[in-house]
Legacy VTK file of the C-alpha trace (Angstrom):
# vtk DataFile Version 3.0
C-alpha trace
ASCII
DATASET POLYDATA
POINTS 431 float
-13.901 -21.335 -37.150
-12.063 -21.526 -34.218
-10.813 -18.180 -32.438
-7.243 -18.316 -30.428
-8.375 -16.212 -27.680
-11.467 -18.031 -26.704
-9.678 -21.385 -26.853
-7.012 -19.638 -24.492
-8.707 -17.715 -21.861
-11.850 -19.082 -19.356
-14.574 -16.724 -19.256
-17.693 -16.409 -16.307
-21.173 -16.680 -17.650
-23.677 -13.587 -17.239
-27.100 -13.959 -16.944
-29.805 -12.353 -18.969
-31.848 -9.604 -18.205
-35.938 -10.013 -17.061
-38.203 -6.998 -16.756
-37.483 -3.220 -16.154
-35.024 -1.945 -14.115
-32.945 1.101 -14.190
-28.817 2.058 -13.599
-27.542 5.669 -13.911
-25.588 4.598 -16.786
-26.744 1.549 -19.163
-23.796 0.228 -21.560
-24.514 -1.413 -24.637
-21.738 -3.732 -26.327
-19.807 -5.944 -24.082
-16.893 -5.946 -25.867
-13.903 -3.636 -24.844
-14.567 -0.493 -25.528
-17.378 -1.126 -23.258
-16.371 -3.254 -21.010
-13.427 -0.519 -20.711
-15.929 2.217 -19.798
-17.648 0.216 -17.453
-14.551 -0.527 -15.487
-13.366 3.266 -15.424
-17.185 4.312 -14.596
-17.136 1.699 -11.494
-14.228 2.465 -10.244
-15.403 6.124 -9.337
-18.045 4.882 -7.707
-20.602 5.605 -10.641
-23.632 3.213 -11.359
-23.531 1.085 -14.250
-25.169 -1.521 -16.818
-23.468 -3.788 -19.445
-26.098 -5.012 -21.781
-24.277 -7.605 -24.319
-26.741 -8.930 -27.312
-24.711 -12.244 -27.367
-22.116 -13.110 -24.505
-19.019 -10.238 -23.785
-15.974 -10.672 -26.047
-17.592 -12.451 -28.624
-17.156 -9.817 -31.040
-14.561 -8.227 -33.020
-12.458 -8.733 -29.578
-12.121 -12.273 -29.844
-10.836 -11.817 -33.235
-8.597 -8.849 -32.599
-4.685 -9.253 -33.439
-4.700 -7.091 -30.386
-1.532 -4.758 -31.335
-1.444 -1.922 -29.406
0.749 1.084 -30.586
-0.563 4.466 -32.287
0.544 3.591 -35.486
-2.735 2.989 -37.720
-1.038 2.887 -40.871
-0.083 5.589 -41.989
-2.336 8.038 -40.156
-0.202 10.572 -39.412
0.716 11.542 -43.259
-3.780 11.483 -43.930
-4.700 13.467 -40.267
-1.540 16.036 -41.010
-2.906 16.188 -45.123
-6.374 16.720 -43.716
-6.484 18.387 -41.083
-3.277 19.605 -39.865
-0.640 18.788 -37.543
-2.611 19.721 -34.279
-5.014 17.017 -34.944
-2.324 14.782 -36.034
-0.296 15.443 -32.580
-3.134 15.205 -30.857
-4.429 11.893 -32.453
-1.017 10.596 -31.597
-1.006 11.725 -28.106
-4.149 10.336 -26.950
-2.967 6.542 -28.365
0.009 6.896 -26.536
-2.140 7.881 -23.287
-3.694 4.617 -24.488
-0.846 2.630 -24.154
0.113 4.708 -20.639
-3.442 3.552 -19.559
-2.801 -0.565 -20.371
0.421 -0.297 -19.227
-0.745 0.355 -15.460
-3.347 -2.406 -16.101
-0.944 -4.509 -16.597
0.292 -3.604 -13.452
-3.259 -5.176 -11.390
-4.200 -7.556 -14.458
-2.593 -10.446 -15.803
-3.596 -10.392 -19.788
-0.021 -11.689 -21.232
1.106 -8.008 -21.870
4.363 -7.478 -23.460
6.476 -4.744 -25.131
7.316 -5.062 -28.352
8.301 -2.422 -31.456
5.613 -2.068 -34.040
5.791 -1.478 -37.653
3.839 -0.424 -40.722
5.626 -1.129 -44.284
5.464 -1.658 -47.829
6.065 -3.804 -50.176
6.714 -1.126 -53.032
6.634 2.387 -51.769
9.817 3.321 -50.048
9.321 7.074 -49.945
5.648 6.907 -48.372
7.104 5.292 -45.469
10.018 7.692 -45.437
7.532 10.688 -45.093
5.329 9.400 -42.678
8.664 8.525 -40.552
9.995 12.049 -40.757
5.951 13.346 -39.866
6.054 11.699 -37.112
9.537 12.673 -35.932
7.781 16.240 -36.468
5.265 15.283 -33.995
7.617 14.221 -31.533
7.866 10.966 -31.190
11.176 9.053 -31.990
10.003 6.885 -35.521
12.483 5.272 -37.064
12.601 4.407 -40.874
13.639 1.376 -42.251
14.024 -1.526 -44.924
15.294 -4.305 -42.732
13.020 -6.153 -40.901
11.964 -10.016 -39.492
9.166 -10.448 -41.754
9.392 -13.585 -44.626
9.525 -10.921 -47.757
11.278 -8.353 -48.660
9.411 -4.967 -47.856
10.352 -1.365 -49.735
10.044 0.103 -46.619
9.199 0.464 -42.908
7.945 2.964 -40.069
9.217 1.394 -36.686
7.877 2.713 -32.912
9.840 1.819 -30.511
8.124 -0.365 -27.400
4.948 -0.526 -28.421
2.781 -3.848 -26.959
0.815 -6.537 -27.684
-1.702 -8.660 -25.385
-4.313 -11.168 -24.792
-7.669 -9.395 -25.393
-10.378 -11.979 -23.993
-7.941 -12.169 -20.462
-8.104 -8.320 -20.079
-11.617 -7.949 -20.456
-12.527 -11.426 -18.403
-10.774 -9.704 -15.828
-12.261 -6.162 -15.796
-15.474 -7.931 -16.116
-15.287 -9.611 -12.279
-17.176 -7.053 -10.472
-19.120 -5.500 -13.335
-22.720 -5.662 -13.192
-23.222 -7.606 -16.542
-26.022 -8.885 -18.495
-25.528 -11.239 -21.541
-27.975 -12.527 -24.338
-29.611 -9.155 -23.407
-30.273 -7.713 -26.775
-31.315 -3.655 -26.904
-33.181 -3.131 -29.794
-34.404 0.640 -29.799
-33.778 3.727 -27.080
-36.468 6.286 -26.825
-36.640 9.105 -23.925
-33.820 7.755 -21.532
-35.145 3.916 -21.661
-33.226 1.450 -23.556
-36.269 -1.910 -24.680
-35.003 -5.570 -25.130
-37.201 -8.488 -25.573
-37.978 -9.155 -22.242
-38.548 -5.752 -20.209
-36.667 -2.185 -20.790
-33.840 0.080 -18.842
-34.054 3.446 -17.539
-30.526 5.516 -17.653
-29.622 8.900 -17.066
-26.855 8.387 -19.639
-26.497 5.564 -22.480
-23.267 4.699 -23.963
-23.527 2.610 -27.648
-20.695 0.931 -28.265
-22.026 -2.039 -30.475
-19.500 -1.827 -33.037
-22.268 -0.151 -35.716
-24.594 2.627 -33.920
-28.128 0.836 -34.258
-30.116 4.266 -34.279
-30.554 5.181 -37.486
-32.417 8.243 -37.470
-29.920 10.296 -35.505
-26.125 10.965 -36.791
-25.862 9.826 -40.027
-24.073 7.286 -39.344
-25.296 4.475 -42.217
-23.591 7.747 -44.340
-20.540 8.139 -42.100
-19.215 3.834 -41.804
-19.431 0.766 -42.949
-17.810 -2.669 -42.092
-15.231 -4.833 -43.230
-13.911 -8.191 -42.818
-10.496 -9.342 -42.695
-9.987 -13.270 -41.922
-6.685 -14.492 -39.632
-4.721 -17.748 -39.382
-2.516 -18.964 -36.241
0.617 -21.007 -37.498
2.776 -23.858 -35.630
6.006 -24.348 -36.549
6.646 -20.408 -37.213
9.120 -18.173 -37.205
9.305 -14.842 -34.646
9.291 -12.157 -36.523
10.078 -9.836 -32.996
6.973 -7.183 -33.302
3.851 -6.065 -34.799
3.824 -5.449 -38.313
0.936 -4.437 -40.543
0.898 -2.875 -44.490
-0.856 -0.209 -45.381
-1.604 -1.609 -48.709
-5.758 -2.414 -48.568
-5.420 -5.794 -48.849
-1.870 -6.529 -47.253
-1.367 -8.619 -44.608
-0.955 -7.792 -41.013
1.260 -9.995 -38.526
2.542 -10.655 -34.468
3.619 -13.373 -32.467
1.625 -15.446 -29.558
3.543 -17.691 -27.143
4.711 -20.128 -30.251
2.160 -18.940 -32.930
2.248 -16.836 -35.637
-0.969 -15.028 -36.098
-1.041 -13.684 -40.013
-4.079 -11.850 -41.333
-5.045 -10.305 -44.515
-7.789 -10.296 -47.255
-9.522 -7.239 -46.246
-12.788 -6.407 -48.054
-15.971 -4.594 -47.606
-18.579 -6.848 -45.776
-20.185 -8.749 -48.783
-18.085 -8.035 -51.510
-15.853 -11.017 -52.221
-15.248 -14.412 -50.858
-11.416 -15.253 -51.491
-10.209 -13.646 -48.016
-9.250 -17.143 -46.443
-7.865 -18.071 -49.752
-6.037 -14.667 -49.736
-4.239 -15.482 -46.609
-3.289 -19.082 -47.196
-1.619 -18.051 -50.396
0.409 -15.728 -49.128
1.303 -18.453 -45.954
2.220 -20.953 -49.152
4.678 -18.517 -50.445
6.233 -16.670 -47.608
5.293 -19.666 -44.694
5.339 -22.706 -46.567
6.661 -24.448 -43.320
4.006 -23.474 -41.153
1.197 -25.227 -40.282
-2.770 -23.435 -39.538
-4.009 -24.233 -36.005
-6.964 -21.919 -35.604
-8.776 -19.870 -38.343
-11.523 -17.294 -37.978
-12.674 -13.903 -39.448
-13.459 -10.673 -37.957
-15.112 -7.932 -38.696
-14.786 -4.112 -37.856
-16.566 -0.496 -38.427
-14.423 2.030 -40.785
-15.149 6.010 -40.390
-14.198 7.708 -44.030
-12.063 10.047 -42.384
-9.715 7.386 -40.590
-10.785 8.537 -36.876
-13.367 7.188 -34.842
-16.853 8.279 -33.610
-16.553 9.216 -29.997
-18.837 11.614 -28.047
-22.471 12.416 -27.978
-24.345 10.352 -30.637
-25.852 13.551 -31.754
-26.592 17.253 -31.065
-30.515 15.869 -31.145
-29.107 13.516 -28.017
-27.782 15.075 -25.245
-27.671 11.808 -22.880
-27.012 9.242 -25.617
-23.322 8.519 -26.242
-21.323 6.501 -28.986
-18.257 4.850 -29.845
-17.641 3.573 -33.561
-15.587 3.320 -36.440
-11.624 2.042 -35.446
-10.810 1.186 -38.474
-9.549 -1.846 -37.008
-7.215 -0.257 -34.586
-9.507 -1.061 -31.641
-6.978 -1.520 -28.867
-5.874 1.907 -28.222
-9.131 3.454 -29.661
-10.947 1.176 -27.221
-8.794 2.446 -24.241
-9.206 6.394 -25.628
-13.186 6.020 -25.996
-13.502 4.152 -22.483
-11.536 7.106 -21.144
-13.402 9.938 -23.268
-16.738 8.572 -22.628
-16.271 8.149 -18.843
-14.859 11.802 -18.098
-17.833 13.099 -20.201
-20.273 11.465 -18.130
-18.754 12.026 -14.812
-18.138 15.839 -16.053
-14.494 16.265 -16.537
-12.992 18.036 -19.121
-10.793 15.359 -21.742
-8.155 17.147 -23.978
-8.858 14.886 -26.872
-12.558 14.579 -26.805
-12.587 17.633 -29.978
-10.546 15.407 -32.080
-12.717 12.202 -32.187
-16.127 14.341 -32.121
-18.966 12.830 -34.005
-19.838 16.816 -34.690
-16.533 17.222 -37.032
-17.504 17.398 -40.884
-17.843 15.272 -42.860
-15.827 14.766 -46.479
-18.310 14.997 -49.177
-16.027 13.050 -51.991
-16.112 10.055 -49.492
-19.495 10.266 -48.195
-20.617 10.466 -51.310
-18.740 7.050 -52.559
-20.223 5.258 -49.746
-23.636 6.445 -50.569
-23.379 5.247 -54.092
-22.555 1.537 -52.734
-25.008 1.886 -50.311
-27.596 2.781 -53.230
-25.875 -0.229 -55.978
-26.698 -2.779 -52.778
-30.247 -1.170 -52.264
-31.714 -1.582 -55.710
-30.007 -4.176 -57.119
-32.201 -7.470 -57.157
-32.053 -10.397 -54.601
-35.370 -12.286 -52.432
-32.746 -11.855 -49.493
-32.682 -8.330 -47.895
-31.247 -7.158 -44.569
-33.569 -6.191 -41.663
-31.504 -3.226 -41.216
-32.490 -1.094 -44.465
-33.594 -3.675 -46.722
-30.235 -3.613 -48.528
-29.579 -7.304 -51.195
-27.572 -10.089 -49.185
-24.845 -11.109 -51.209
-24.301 -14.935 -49.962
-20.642 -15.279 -48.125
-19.424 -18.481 -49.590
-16.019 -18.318 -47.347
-18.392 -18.322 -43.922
-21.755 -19.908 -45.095
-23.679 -16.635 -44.070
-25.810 -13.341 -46.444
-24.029 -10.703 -46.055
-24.682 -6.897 -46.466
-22.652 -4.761 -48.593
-24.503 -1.401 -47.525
-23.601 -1.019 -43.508
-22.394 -5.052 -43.191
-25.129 -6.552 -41.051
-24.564 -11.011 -41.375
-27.194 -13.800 -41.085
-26.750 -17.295 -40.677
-28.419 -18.907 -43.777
-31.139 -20.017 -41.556
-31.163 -15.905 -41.411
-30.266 -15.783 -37.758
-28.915 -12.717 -37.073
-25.112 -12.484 -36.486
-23.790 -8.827 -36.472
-25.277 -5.336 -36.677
-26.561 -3.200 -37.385
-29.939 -5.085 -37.997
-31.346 -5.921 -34.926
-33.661 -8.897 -36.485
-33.267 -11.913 -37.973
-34.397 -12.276 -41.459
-36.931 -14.734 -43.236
LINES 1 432
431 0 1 2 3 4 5 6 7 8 9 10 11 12 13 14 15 16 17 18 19 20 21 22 23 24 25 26 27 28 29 30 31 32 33 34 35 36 37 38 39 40 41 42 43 44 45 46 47 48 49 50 51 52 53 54 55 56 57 58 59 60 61 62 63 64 65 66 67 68 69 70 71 72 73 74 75 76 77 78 79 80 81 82 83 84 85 86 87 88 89 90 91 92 93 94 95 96 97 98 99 100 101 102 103 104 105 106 107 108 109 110 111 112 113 114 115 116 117 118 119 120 121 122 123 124 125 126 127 128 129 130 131 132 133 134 135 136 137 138 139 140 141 142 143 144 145 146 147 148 149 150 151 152 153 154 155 156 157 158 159 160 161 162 163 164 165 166 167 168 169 170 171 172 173 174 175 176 177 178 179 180 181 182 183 184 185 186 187 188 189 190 191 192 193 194 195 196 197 198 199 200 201 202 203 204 205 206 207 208 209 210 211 212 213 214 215 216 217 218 219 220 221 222 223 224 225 226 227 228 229 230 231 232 233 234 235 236 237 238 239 240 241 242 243 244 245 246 247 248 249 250 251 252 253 254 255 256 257 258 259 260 261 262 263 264 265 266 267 268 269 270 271 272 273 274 275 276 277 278 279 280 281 282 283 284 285 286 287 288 289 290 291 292 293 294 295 296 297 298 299 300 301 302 303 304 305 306 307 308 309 310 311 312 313 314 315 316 317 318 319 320 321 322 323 324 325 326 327 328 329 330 331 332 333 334 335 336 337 338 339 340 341 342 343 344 345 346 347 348 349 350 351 352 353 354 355 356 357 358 359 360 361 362 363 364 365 366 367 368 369 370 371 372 373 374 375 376 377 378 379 380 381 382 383 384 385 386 387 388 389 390 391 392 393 394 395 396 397 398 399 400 401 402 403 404 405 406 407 408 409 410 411 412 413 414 415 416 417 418 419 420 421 422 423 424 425 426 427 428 429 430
């Protein structure tokens, strides 16, 4: 596989960390969440650690479509269902703050940051998109319905936000990362009483942020419960049309879309981590149909944490944990959920009060119905039969035919086939 934004961006080696050592505040997950929180942290004068487990970026940020705009499907219609429209406005209001934040970034930074509208639609629903338009116009903000758009197929419908953005996610973190105090290959593999142990020596905090995609601590949270991970897999095309925004459907397994310089990045074929293997397939059949004059310059698949209740995990990792803090489950809207963690996180730690921090609270409840489902496949991947079985909870590998790795359906930890591992939440490799 070969990622755009690597190929496109040069990035400064870290070393790795030797022995013990200590930081007021120790970081783990370089990748922008993270790296986001580091930079706010810094920059009022506080005393901080990155500790990346492979090298920073080289996670679900280097695979990111990188769309930034509030619009995560069709969130407002579930959050104003669920839990009413003060959530809802206030879910929408602290993206937006998002986007306020990047946009003065852009400002000091140069990470290729443009405006453009964003859209969710359908291929087949019409009058979901017209409600979740006329919710949002509820809310406040200006969204505009429609069934005309730029894309190669004819949709039902579509939600548009005006001036939205898109950018270059490896540039933006290479350059919040120049005066970070980073360590890469630096692997944290359990936290107990304010120290933070990798391979080669340990790290005393005062506060610990985990923002490693998964939360690695099991026994706190409930988190294997509360997520689990799914793939999606991306092409770039030459030779391809601009279609003049972000678009994404809200369908599971539609297919997502935005321009780069003169490529066409499509993506599509979501599935649970170790489920199928037709998600490349997936997306080059719909590029036959819709593209067929476009031609695939890079290809690569990325995965991402999903909460059950369509927000993320941010705050204290648990009631237990006063000093421990996490950041999960995006849903795969990690741009402006990155950028509203880093900015939750940071005023939490430095003791200021954050308007949204009640609405992404790992302390809200739970919904049993979903919980529940998860459980079940977490249980189906437990017991049924395999030799292979993740380090993480001794879940069956299902092998991943698309990417040559074994795969875990129950919380989406990946091994090479050598059993190397490759993503969490295992932190060992397997025999």
């Amino acid at each position: 596989m070969k990622y755009l934004w690597e190929e496109t961006a040069d990035r400064k080696v870290s070393e790795s960390l030797m022995g013990d050592t200590e930081t007021e505040v120790l970081i783990i997950g370089g990748g922008i969440s993270g790296i986001m929180c580091a930079y706010m942290l810094q920059s009022n004068g506080i005393d901080c650690m990155v500790a990346e487990a492979a090298t920073v970026g080289s996670g679900t940020s280097r695979g990111t479509t990188a769309a930034l705009t509030p619009q995560h499907g069709d969130i407002y219609t579930k959050l104003t269902k669920k839990y009413g429209k003060n959530t809802a406005k206030g879910y929408l209001d602290a993206n937006l703050d998002a986007l306020n934040r990047y946009e003065k970034l852009a400002g000091e930074f140069d990470f290729d940051f443009s405006y453009k509208d964003s859209y969710i639609y359908s291929l087949n629903d019409k009058k979901r998109m017209r409600l979740e338009a006329a919710i949002v116009r509820e809310l406040g903000f200006p969204a505009e319905f429609t069934d005309t758009t730029e894309l190669p197929m004819k949709v039902a419908g579509a939600v548009r936000f005006p001036k939205m953005a898109q950018f270059h996610p490896l540039k933006l973190i290479f350059s919040l990362c120049e005066n970070l105090n980073i360590y890469e290959n630096t692997q944290i593999k359990k936290i107990d009483e304010g120290k933070a142990y990798f391979s080669k020596g340990s790290v005393k905090a005062k506060k610990i942020v985990i923002a490693t995609r998964f939360p690695f601590m099991n026994m706190y949270g409930l988190y294997p419960l509360k997520l689990y991970q799914k793939r999606s897999f991306v092409l770039a095309l030459e030779n391809a049309p601009d279609i003049g925004g972000t678009y994404a459907d809200i369908s599971e397994r539609g297919f997502y879309m935005r321009n780069y310089k003169d490529l066409l990045i499509v993506g599509g074929g979501d599935h649970r981590t170790g489920t199928k293997n037709d998600g490349f397939e997936t997306v080059r059949n719909f590029v036959s149909e819709y593209l067929p004059e476009c031609s695939e310059r890079y290809s690569w698949a990325v995965q991402d944490c999903i909460s059950l209740d369509d927000m993320p995990y941010i705050g204290n990792y648990s009631r237990m944990l006063n000093n421990i803090y996490v950041i999960s489950g995006f849903n795969e809207w990690g741009m402006s959920s990155a950028m509203v963690a880093a900015s939750i996180i940071s005023d939490k730690i430095m003791g200021i009060d954050n308007k949204f921090e009640h609405i992404f609270s790992p302390d809200r409840g739970i919904l049993a119905r979903q919980t529940v489902l998860n459980a079940v496949e977490a249980v189906k991947s437990f017991l049924s039969p395999g030799k292979k079985r993740c380090a993480h909870l001794g879940c069956a590998l299902k092998k991943n035919i698309d990417e040559n790795t074994w795969d875990c359906p129950c919380h989406g930890s990946r091994f090479s086939m050598d059993g190397e591992l490759l993503e969490n939440p295992a932190v060992r490799d397997i025999k």
